[in-house]
C-alpha positions as MATLAB code, in Angstrom:
seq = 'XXXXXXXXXXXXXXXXXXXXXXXXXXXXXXXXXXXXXXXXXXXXXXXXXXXXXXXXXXXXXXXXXXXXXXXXXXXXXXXXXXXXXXXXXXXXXXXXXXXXXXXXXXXXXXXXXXXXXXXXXXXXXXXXXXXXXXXXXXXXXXXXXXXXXXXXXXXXXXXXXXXXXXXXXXXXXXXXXXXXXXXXXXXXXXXXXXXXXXXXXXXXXXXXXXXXXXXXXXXXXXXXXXXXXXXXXXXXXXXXXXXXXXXXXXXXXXXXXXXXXXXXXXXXXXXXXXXXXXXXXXXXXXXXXXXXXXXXXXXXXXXXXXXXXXXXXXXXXXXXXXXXXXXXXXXXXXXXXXXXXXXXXXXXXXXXXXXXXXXXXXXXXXXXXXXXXXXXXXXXXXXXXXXXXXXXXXXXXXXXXXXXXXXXXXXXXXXX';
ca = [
     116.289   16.948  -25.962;
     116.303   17.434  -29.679;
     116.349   13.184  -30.149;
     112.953   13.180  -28.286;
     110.144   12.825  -30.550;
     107.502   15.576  -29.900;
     103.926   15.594  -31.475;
     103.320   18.591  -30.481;
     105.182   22.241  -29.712;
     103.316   25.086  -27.797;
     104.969   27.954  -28.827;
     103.853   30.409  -25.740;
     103.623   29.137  -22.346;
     101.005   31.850  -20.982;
      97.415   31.991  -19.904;
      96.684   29.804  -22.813;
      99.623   28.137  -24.384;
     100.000   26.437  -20.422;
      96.788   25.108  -19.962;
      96.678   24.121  -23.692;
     100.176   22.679  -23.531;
      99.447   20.635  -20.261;
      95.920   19.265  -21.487;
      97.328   17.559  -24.750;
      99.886   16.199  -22.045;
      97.567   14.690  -20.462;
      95.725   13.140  -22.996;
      98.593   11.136  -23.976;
     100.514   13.690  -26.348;
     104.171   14.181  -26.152;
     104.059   18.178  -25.510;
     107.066   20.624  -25.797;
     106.840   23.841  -24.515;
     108.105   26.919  -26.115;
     108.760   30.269  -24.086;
     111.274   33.547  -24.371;
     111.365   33.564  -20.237;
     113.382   31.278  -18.502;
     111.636   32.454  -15.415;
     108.788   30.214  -17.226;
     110.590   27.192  -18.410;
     112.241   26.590  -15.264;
     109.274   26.611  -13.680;
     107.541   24.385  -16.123;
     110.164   22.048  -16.003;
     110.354   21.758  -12.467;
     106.362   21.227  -12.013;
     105.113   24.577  -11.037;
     103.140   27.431  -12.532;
     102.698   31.007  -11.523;
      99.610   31.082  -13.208;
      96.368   31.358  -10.965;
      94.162   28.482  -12.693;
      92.197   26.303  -10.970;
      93.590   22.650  -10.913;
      96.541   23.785  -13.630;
      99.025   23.217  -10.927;
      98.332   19.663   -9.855;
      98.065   18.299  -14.366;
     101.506   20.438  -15.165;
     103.192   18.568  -12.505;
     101.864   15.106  -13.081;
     102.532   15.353  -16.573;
     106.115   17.048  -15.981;
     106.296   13.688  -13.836;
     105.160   11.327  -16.461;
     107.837   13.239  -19.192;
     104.249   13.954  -21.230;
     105.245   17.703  -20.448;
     108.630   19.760  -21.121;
     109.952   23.090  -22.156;
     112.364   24.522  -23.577;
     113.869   28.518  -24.637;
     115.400   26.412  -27.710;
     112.685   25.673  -30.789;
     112.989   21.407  -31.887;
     111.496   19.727  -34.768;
     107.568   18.401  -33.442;
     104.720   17.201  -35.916;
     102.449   20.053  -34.904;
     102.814   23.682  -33.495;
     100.843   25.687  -31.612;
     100.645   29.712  -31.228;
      99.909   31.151  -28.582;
     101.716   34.624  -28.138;
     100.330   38.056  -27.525;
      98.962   40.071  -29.937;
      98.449   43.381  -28.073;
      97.983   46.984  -29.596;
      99.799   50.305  -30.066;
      99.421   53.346  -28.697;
      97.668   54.552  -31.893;
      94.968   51.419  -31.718;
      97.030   49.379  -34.314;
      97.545   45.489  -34.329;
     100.774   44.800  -33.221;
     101.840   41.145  -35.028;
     105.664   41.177  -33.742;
     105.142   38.655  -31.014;
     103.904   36.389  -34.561;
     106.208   37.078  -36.290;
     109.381   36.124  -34.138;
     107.325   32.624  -33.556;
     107.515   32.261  -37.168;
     111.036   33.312  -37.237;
     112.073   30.810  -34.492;
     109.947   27.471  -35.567;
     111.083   28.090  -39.198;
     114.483   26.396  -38.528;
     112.889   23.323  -37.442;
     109.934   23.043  -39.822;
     109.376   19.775  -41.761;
     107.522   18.051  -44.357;
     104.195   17.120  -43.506;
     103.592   19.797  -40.705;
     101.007   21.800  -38.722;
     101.134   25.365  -37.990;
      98.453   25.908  -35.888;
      98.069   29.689  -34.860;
      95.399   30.649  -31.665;
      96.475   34.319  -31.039;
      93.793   36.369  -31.273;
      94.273   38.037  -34.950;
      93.247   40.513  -37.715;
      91.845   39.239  -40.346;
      94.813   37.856  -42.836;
      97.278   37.180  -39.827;
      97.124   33.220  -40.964;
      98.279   34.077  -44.583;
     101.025   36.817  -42.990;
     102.494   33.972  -40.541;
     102.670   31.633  -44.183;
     104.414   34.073  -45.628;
     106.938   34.913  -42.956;
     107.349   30.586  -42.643;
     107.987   30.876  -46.203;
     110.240   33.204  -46.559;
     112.701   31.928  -43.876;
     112.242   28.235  -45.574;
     112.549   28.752  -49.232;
     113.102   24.902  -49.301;
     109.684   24.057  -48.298;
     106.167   24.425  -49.996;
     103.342   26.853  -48.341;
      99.758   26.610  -48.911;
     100.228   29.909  -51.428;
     102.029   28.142  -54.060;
     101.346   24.724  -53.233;
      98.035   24.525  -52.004;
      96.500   20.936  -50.931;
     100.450   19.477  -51.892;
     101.880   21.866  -49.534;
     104.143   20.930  -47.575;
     103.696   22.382  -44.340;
      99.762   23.489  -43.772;
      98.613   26.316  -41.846;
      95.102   26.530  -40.024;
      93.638   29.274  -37.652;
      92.088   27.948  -34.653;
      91.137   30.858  -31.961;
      90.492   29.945  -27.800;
      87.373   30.534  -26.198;
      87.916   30.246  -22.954;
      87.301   32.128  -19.657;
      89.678   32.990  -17.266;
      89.768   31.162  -14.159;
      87.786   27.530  -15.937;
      90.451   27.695  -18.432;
      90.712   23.756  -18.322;
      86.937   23.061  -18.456;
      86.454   25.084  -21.460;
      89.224   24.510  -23.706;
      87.916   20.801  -23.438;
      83.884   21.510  -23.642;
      83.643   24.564  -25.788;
      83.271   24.155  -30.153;
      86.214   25.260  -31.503;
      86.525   26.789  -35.045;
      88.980   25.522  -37.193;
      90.109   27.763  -40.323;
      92.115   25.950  -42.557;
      93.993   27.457  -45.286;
      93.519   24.423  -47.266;
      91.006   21.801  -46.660;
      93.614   19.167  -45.410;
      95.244   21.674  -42.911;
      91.272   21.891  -41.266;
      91.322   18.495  -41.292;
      94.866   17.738  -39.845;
      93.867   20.018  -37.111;
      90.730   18.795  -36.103;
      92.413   16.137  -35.617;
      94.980   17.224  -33.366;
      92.212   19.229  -31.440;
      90.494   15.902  -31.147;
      92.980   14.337  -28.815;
      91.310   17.519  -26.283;
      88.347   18.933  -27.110;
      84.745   17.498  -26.338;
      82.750   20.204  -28.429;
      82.604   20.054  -31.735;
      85.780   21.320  -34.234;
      84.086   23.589  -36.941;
      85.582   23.644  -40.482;
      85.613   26.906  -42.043;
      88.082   29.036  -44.014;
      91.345   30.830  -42.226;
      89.542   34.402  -42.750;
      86.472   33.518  -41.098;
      88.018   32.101  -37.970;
      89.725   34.986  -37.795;
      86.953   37.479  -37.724;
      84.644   35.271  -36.021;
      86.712   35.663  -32.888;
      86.800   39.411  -33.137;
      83.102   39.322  -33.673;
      82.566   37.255  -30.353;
      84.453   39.530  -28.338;
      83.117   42.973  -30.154;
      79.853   41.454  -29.554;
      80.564   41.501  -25.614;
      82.608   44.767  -25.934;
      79.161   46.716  -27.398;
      76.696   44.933  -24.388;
      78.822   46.098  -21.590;
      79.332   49.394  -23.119;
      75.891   49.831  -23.293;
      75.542   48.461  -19.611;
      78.243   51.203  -18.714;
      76.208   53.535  -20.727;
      73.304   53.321  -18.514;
      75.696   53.331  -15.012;
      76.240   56.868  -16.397;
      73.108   58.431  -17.441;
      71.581   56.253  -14.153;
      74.078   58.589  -12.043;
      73.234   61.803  -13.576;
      69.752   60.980  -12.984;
      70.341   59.538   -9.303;
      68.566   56.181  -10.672;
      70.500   52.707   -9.301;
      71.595   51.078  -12.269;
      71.737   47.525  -10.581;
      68.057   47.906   -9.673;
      66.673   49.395  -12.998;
      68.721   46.233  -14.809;
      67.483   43.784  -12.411;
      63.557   45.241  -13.388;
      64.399   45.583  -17.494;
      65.680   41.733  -17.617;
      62.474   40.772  -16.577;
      61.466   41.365  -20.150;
      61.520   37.845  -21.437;
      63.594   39.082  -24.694;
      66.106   41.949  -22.853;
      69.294   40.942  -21.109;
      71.015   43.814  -20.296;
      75.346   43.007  -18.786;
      76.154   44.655  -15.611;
      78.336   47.207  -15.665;
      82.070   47.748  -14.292;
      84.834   49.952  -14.056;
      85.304   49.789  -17.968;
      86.624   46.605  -19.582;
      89.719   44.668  -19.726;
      91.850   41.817  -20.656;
      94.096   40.719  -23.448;
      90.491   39.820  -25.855;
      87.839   42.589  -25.342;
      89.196   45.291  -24.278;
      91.711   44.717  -27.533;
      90.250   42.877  -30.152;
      87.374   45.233  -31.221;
      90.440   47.311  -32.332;
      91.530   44.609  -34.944;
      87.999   45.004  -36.843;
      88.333   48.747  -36.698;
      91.888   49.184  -37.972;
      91.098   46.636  -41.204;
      87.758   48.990  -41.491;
      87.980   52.513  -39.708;
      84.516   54.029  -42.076;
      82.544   50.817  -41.411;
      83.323   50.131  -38.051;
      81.282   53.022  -36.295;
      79.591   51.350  -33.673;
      82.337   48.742  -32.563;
      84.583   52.166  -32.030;
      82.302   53.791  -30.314;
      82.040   51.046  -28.074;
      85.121   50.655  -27.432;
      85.500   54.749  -26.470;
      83.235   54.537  -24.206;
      84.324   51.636  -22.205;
      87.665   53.259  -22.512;
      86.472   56.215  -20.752;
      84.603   54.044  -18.487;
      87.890   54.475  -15.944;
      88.662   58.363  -16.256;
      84.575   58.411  -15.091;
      85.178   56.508  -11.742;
      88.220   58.897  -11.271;
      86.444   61.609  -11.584;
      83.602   60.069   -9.385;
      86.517   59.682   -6.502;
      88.041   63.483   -7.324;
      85.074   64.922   -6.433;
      84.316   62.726   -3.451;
      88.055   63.869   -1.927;
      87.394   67.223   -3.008;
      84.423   67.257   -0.841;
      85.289   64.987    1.993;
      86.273   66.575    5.529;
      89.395   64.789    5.305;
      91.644   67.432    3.410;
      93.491   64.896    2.762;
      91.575   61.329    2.708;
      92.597   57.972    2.673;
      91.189   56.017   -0.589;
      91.058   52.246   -0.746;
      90.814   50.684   -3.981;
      89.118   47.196   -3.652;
      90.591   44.949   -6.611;
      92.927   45.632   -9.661;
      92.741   42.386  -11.309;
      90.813   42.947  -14.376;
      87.736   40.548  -13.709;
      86.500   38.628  -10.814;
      88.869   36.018   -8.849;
      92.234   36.281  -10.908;
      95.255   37.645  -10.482;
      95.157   38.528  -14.240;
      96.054   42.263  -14.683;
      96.275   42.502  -18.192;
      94.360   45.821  -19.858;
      93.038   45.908  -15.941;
      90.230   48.910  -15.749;
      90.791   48.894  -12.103;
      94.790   49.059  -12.378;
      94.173   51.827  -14.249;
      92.288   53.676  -12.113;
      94.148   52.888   -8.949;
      97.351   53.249  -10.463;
      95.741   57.276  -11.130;
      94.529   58.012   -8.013;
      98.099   57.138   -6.692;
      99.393   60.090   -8.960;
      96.512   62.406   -7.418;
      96.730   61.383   -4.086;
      98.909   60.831   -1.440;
      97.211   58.039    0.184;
      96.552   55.153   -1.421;
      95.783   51.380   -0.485;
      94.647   48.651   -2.882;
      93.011   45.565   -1.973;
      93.673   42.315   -4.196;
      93.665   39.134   -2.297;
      94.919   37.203   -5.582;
      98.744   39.042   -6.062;
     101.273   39.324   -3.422;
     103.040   42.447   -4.528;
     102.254   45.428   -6.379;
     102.518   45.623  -10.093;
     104.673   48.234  -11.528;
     103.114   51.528  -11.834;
     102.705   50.962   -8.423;
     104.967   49.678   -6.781;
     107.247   52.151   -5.204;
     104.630   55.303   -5.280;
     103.792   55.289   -1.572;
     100.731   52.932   -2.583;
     100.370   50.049   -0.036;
      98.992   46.199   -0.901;
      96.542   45.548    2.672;
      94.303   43.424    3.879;
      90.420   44.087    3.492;
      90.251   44.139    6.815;
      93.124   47.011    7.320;
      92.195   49.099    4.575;
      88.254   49.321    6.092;
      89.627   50.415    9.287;
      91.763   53.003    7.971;
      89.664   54.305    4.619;
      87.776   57.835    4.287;
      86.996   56.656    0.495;
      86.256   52.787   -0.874;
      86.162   52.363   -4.190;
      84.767   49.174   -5.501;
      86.537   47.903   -8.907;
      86.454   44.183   -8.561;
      83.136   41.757   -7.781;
      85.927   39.464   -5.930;
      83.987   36.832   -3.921;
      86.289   38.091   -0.711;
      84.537   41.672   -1.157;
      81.076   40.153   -1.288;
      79.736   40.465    2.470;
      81.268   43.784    2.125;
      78.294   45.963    2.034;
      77.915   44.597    6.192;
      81.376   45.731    6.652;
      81.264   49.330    5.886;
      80.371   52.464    8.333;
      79.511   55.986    8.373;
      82.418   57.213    8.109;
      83.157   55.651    4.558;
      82.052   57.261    0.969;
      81.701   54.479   -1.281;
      82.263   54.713   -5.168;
      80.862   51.301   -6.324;
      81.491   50.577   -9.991;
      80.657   47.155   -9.544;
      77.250   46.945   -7.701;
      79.129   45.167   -4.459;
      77.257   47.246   -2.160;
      73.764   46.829   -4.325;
];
């Protein structure tokens, strides 16, 4: 493997680093592919994907055919890397970079004159300059853009997805991408490699500014829906529908209000607002708050379905949780709102079912806890309490489906 030429290693063969990976394959770029899990390199290499993306299946395995795409557990020299790990939090809302820094640790080896370090993991601000650093310091022999600037000799750029589950491969080709060098040749080096993919436009700025501009995207989304989940709230106490008051204040030509959910999740929103508020706790007041209250978003709706068992003539009733992917037609359950909620009500109750037409076994936490994966069809038959968490497309003739004998705790507006 290691005399195969390679222009480009994606170093992380997830939600993004796959669909990224697979793309440049297919537009003619000799792609290696970088992962800790076997599980994942085998798979790649053998032309499959566990990863529910529409169409990824059918361009990893023609370009596994055509020997565009390969992977590997073992880091070899390419001209260009990609990163795309995780970059999740701690318990105490800090950035955790370790995921960063053992990519740096296991490219370093193979780094050359003359390359790209491209990383795409979401990031606090200064992340770029922290992964130079940790490249330099493992290759003493080589030049960084800190001492060498423009003459260095491997260059460094930040360059941050945009992309929405589930049309990962339409949008990593048609949305603008922005491209922080931390010199002016690394931005241009890698809108060049970007080139080879994306349609939209590649947007030169500085490393610093990519970073934070996609925190601000995301924190931007983050403070909408928590002021959609706001109103859910204060619409309850004041037995007002939310979905209908929303519908009625967007018809204000300038006001377009986000519907609310069970709270918010994913590896980007639910996380990233975080970043901005660890690097500044005093300034960051309304980004926190924010994020609290979508937070608390899911402890609401579990309160909402205590006091519906509490009351209901079943003393002991049977709760059906409808979705736990964390947004609409995945099987993505990352920072998942709706996992957290029904992985609660398990611990509270004896009965529990969840719904999720998009997994085929239970994730852990619930696996194992008397919790059963059903059917819609089985869990409406047998359910004192439905609890809508997901606006899957399978759940959305539900509000036909349900009788007088169900209490319904709708988070998501399905029955609206």
């Amino acid at each position: 493997m290691t005399d195969t030429h390679y222009d480009l290693c994606m170093v992380g063969l997830g939600y993004i680093g796959l669909p990224t990976a697979a793309l440049f394959a297919d537009n003619g770029v000799k792609v290696i592919g970088l992962d800790v899990s076997s599980r994942v390199v085998d798979g790649v290499n053998a032309g499959r994907v566990d990863i529910v993306e529409p169409g990824l299946d059918q361009i990893v395995a023609r370009t596994v055919a055509s020997g565009q795409l390969s992977a590997t557990l073992k880091p070899v020299p390419a001209d260009t890397f990609l990163i795309a790990v995780p970059t999740p939090i701690s318990d105490d809302k800090q950035p955790d970079l370790s995921y960063i820094q053992a990519a740096a640790r296991a490219i370093a080896p193979v780094l050359r004159p003359g390359n790209l370090v491209v990383l795409e993991s979401t990031s606090p601000v200064g992340t770029t300059e922290k992964l130079a650093a940790w490249l330099a310091a493992a290759r003493p022999d080589l030049t960084f853009p800190a001492d060498a600037g423009e003459e260095a000799d491997v260059h460094l750029a930040y360059c941050p997805e945009r992309i929405l589950p589930g049309k990962a491969l339409i949008e990593l080709v048609d949305n603008d991408r922005i491209i922080g060098g931390m010199t002016t040749r690394a931005t241009e080096l890698a809108q060049a490699v970007y080139g080879h993919v994306v349609k939209g436009a590649c947007i030169a700025t500085n490393a610093q500014t990519a970073e934070m501009c996609k925190l601000v995207e995301n924190s931007s989304r983050d403070v909408a829906i928590a002021f959609a989940n706001e109103l859910s709230i204060l619409c309850d106490k004041l037995n007002i529908n939310v979905w209908d008051l929303i519908a009625l204040a967007n018809r204000h030509p300038r006001v377009n209000i986000l519907q609310p959910g069970a709270g918010v999740g994913g590896h980007c929103i639910a996380v990233d607002p975080w970043f901005i508020v660890s690097s500044a706790p005093e300034e960051a007041q309304l980004i926190k708050l924010a994020r609290e209250r979508n937070d608390g978003k899911p402890h609401w709706v579990i309160s909402k379905v205590g006091a519906a068992a509490e009351g209901h003539a079943n003393p002991a009733p049977r709760i059906a949780c409808l979705g736990v992917a964390f947004k609409p037609d995945i099987d993505d359950l990352r920072e998942s709102p709706a996992l957290e909620i029904a992985t609660a009500l398990a611990g509270l109750h004896a009965d529990v079912m969840v719904v999720e037409p998009h997994i085929t076994e239970l994730p852990e936490g619930l696996a194992g806890r008397g919790v059963i994966l059903i059917d819609l069809d089985g869990a409406l038959a047998q359910a004192d309490i439905v609890v809508c968490l997901v606006r899957h497309a399978a759940f959305q003739d539900l509000a036909g489906r349900l009788g007088a004998q169900h209490t319904v705790i709708d988070a998501v507006g399905l029955t609206n």
